[in-house]
Every structure is written in structure tokens, then in C-alpha cells.
C-alpha positions in Angstrom: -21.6 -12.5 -45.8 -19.9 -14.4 -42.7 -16.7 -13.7 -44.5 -17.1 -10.1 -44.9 -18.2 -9.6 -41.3 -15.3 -11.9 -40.0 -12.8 -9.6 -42.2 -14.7 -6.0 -41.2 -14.0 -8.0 -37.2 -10.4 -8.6 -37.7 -9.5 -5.8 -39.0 -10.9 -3.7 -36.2 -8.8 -5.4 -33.6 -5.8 -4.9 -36.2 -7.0 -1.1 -36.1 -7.5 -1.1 -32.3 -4.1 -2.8 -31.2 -2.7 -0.2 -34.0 -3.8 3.0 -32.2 -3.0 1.4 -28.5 0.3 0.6 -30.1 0.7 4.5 -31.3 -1.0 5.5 -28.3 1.8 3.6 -25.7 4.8 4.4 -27.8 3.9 8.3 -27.5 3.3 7.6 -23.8 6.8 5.6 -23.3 8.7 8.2 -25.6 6.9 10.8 -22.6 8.8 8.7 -19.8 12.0 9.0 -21.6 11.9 12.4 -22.4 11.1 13.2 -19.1 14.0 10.8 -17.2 16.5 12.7 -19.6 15.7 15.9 -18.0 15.4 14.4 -14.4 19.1 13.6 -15.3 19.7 17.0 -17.0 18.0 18.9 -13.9 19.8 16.4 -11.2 23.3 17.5 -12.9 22.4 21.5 -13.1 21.7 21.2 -9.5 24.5 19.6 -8.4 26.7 22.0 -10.2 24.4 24.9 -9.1 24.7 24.1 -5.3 29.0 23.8 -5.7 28.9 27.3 -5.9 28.2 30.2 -4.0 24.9 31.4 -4.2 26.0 34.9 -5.6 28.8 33.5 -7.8 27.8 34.1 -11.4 27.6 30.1 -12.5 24.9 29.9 -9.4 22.9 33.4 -11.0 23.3 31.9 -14.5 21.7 28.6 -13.2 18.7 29.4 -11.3 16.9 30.4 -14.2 17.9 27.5 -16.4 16.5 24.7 -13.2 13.6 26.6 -12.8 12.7 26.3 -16.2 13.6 23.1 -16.4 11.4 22.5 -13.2 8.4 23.9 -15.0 8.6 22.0 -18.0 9.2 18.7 -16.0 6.3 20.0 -14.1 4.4 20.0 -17.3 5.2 16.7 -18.5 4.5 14.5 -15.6 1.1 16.2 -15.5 0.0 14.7 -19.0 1.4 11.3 -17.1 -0.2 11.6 -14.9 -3.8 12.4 -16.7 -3.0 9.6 -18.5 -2.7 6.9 -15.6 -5.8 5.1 -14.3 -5.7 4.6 -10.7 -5.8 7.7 -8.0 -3.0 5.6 -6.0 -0.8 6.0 -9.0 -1.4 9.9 -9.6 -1.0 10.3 -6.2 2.1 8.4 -5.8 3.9 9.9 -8.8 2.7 13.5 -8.2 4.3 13.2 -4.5 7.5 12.1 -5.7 7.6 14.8 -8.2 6.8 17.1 -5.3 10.0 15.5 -3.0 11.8 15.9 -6.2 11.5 19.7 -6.6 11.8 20.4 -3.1 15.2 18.7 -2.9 16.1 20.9 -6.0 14.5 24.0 -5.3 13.9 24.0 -1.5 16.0 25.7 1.2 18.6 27.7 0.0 17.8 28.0 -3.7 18.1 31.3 -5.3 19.4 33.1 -2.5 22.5 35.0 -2.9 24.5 34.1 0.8 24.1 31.0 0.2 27.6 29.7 0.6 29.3 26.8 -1.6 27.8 23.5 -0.4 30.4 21.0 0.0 30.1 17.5 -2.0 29.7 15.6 1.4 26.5 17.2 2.5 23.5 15.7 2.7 21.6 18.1 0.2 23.9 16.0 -2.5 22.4 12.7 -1.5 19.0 13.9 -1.1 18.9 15.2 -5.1 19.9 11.8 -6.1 17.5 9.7 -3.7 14.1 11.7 -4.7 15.7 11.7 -8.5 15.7 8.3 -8.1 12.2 7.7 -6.7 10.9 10.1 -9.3 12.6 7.7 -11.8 11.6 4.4 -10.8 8.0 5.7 -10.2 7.8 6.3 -13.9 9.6 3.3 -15.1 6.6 1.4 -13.6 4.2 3.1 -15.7 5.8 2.1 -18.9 3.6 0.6 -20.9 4.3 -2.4 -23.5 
């Protein structure tokens, strides 16, 4: 009987470590995913603001970011359901926020926009919230 119960005990830890396991992997393969399309979004942007906001390559890619955009947007909401403390969500959802805004904000989708030049600031401030954005989910990897 002790051995039965000892077995029936072991094996439940063995089960529970199992489905954390399962459980952190999914969440992990979530981060990944959703640094890739930081980077993906990071170089549309870049490319997007070389041009001039009426030049076809800058019509073609407004749609494509703001897709992108939402579906990031998407993602980092079930990351952010999944973390435990309010300081966390907080945290990552601001830097999501700074994120967007340096993408989207300004003089996105509008057609005067002239051709941004690689030395301006908007550059820099793509690749600084990117940053933040990543290193904010980095420290909710899970092992």
C-alpha cells in the first residue's frame, strides 16, 4: 500500500513538471515568435520611412506594418495575461506602447511625408524602443 501511494505521488510530480515543461516551452516559443517580428516590423519601418510618403514602396508598406502592428499587438497580450505581477504587465505593455508609437507615430501614413534621411533621429528611436520591447520579454523567459 505505501508503495502504491509513493508511485501514484511520484508520478504526479513527473505529470506536473511535464505540463509546466509544455506549458513554458509554448510560452518561450511565444517570445521568439514575437522578437522575430519586432525585427521583421523594425526593418519594414526603416525601409518604409527611406521613402517618401507618397512613393509607391511607402503605399505598399503601410498596410503590411500595420498588420504586423496588430498581430504583435495580439501576441504580447497573451504574454502578458500570462505574467503574474501587475508591475510586469504594466511594464511590458508600456514598452509595447513606446514601441508602436515610434513605428506608427508622427508622420506615418501620410502621403507628404518627405524621405527621412538615415541620420535622423526617428531612425534611432525605432531601434531604442525595439530594443526595450525586446529585452522586456527576454526577462520573462521562462526555464
Amino acid at each position: 500500500l505505501i508503495t502504491l501511494c509513493l508511485t501514484i505521488w511520484g508520478w504526479s510530480i513527473v505529470s506536473k513538471r511535464d505540463r509546466l515543461a509544455k506549458a513554458y516551452a509554448i510560452h518561450n516559443k511565444r517570445i521568439d515568435s514575437v522578437q522575430k517580428s519586432i525585427d521583421d516590423v523594425v526593418q519594414l519601418a526603416k525601409k518604409y520611412y527611406s521613402h517618401a510618403g507618397s512613393d509607391l514602396e511607402a503605399v505598399n508598406l503601410e498596410p503590411i506594418i500595420t498588420s504586423k502592428l496588430k498581430r504583435l499587438s495580439g501576441y504580447i497580450s497573451l504574454i502578458i495575461n500570462e505574467l503574474d505581477k501587475e508591475t510586469d504587465k504594466i511594464g511590458l505593455s508600456d514598452n509595447f506602447i513606446e514601441f508602436k508609437k515610434a513605428i506608427s507615430g508622427g508622420a506615418f501614413n501620410t502621403r507628404s511625408r518627405q524621405k527621412i534621411n538615415l541620420d535622423n533621429q526617428v531612425y534611432n528611436d525605432i531601434t531604442d524602443t525595439s530594443d526595450e520591447l525586446t529585452f522586456a520579454l527576454e526577462k520573462h523567459l521562462k526555464i
